[in-house]
C-alpha positions as CSV (number, residue, x, y, z in Angstrom):
1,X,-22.0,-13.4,-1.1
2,X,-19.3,-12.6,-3.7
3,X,-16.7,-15.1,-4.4
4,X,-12.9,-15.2,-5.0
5,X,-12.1,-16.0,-8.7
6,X,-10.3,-19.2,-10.0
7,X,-6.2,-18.3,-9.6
8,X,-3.5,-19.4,-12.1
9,X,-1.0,-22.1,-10.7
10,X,2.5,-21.4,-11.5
11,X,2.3,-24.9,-13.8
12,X,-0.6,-23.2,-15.9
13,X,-3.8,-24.7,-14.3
14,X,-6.4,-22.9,-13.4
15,X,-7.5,-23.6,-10.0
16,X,-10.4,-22.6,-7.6
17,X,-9.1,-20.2,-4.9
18,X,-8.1,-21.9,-1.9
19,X,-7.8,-24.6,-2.7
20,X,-4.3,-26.3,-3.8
21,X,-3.4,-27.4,-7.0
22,X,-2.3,-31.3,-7.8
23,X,1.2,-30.0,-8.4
24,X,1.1,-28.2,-5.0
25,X,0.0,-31.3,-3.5
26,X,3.1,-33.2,-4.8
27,X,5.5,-31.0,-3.7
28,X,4.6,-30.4,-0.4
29,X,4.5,-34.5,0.3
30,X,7.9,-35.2,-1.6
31,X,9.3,-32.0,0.7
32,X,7.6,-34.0,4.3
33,X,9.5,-37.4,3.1
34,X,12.8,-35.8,3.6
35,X,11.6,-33.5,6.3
36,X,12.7,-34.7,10.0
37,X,10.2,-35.7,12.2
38,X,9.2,-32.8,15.2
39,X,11.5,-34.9,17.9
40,X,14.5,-34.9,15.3
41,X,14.5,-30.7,14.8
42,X,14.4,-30.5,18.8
43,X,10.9,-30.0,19.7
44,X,10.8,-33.2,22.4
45,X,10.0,-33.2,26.1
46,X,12.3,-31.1,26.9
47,X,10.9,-28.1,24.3
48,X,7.8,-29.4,25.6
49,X,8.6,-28.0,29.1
50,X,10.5,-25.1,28.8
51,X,7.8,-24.1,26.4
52,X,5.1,-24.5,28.9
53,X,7.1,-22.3,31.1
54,X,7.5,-19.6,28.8
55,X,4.0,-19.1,27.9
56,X,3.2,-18.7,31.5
57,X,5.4,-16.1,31.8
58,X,4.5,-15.2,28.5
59,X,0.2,-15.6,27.5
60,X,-0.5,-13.1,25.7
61,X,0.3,-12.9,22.0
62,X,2.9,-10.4,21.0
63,X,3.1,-9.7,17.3
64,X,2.7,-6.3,16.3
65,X,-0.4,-5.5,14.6
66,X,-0.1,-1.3,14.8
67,X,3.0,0.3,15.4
68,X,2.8,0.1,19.0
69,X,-0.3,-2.4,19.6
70,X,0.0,-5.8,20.1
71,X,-2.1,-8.6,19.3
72,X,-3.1,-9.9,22.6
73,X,-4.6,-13.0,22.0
74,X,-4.2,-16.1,24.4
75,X,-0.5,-17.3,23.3
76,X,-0.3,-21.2,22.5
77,X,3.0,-21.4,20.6
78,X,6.5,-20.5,21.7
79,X,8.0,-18.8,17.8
80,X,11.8,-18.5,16.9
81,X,12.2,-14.9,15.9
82,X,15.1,-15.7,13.7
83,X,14.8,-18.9,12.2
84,X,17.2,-21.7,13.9
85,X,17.8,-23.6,11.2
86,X,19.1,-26.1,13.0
87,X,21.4,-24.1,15.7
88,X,21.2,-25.4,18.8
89,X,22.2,-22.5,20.3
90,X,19.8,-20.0,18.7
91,X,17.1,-22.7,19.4
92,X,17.5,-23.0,23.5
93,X,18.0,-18.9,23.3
94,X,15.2,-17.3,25.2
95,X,16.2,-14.0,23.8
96,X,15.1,-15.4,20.5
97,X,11.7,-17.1,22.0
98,X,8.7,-15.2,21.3
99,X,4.9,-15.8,22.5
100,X,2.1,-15.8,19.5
101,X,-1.2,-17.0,19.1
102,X,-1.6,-19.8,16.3
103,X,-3.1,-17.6,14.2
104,X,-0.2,-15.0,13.8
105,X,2.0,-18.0,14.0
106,X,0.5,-19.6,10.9
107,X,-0.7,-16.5,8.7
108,X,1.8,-12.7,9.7
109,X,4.7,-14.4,10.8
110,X,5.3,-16.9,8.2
111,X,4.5,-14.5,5.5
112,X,7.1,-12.2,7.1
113,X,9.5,-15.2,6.6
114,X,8.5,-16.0,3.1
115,X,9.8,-12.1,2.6
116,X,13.1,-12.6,3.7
């Protein structure tokens, strides 16, 4: 079974694919001490709710994979299509809510957002 070569980390090490370097490591927990915690960026009982109601209106995952074909995996998470940021406004807008499955959640989309 062929195997994925060792990558260069942008702080010169050579690393195994996959798997994240020490400096990676580092920044990502000094970046989750200053992050707020899930109830503090708005996701509490009430996201919790209105969530639940969209993806019963909404259970079928809707990121584009072709042109015109959807995904259409089981939705489980409710996606801002343009990042909040912060804006509460943007945040409760419906028009903004999309349904995904986690795994276009967690690889497509925030690739696409990496892009931008």
């Amino acid at each position: 079974m062929p195997m994925k070569p060792n990558r260069l980390c942008s702080c010169g090490r050579v690393v195994a694919s996959g798997v994240l370097c020490a400096c990676q490591v580092a920044r990502r927990a000094e970046i989750d001490k200053r992050r707020p915690n899930a109830a503090a960026r708005g996701y509490d009982s009430a996201w919790q709710k209105a969530r639940a109601g969209f993806l019963a209106h909404h259970p079928h995952c809707e990121m584009l994979i072709v042109s015109s074909q959807r995904c259409g995996r089981p939705a489980t998470v409710v996606d801002h299509v343009r990042p909040h940021k912060g804006d509460r406004a943007l945040f409760w807008s419906r028009v903004n809510w999309q349904a995904l499955c986690a795994h276009c959640h967690n690889s497509k989309k925030q690739k696409q957002e990496r892009r931008q």
